[in-house]
RODO-2510 file (C-alpha; in nm, 4 decimals, decimal comma):
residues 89
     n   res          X          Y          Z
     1     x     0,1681     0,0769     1,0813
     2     x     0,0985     0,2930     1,3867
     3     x    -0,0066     0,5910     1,1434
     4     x    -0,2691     0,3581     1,0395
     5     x    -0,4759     0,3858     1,3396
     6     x    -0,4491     0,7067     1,3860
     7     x    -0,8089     0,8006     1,2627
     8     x    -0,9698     0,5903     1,5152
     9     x    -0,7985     0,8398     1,7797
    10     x    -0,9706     1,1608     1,6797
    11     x    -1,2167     1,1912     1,9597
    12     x    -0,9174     1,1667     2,1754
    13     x    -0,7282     1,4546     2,3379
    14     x    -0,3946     1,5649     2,1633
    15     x    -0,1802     1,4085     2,4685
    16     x    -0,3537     1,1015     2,5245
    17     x    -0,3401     1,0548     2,1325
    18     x     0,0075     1,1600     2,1091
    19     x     0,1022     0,8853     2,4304
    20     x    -0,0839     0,5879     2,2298
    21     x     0,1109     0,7076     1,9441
    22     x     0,4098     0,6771     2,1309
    23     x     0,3012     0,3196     2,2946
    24     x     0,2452     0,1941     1,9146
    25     x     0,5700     0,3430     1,7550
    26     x     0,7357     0,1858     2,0752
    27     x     0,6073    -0,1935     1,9885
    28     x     0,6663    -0,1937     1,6368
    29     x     1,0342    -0,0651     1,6855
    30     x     1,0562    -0,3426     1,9561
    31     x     0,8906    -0,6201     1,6944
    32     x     1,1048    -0,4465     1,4472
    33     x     1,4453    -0,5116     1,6335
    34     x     1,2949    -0,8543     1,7624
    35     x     1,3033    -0,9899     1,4123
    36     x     1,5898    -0,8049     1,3031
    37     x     1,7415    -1,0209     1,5888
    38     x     1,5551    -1,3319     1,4805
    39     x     1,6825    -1,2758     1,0949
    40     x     2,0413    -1,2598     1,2186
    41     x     2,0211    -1,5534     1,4822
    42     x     2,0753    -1,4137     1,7570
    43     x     1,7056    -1,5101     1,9340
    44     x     1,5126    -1,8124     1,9023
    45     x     1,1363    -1,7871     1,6826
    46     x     0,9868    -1,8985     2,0291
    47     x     1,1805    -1,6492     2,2669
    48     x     1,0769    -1,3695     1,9740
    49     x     0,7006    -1,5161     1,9815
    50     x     0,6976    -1,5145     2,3750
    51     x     0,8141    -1,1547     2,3712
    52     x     0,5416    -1,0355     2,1027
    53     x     0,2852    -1,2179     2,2889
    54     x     0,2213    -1,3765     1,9217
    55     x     0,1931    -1,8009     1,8487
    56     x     0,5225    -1,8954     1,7060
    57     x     0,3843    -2,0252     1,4015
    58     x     0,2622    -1,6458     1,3023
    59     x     0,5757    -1,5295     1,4174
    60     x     0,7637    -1,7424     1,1556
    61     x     0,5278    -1,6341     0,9290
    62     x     0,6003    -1,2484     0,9564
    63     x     0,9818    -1,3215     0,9839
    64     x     0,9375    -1,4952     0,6490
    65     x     0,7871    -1,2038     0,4977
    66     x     1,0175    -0,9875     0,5806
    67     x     1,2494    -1,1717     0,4272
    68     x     1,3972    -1,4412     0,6802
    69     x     1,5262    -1,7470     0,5689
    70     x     1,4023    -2,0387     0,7938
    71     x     1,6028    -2,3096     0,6224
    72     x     1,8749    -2,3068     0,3575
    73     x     1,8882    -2,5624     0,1108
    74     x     2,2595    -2,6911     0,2525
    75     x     2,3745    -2,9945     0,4333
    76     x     2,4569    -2,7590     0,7605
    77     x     2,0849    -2,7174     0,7877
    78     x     1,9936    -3,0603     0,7022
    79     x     2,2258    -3,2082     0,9425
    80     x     2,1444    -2,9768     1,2029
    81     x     1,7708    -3,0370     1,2058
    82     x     1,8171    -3,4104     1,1207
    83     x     2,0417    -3,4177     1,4569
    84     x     1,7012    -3,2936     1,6596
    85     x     1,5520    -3,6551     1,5934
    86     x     1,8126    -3,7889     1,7452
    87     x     1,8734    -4,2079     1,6727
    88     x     1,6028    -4,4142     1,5680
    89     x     1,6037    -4,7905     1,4987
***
C-alpha cells in the first residue's frame, strides 16, 4: 500500500522520502497486527477502530475483507449476542 504513494514523493529529498516511507510501512504493519489481533479476538472492533483513528463500522468492514468472521452461524454466537439485550417483557 505504502509503495503506492510513492510517486507523489518525487519532488521530495531521498531522506525525507525515505522517513515518510518509513512512517507509512510503520501504520500499515500496526493496522496489519491490529486486525490480525481483531481476527483472533484478542481486541475489541471499537478498541481496533479507536487505535486506527477509523469509524468502527469501516473497521468491520476491512476486517471482513480480510477475511474475519464477525458472526458464526452457531448457537454460541447467537446466545452470546442475544444475552446483550438482556430481558424484555
Amino acid at each position: 500500500m505504502a509503495f503506492a504513494r510513492t510517486l507523489a514523493f518525487g519532488h521530495l529529498s531521498d531522506d525525507v522520502r525515505n522517513l515518510l516511507l518509513r512512517a507509512e510501512l510503520a501504520d500499515d504493519l500496526q493496522g496489519g497486527l491490529l486486525m490480525s489481533l481483531f481476527r483472533q479476538g484478542r481486541l475489541l472492533s471499537g478498541t481496533v477502530a479507536a487505535w486506527l483513528a477509523m469509524p468502527r463500522v469501516t473497521c468491520l468492514l476491512r476486517a471482513m475483507a480480510a477475511g474475519a468472521v464477525l458472526l458464526a452461524d452457531s448457537t454460541d454466537d447467537l446466545a452470546r449476542e442475544t444475552s446483550l439485550l438482556g430481558e424484555r417483557a
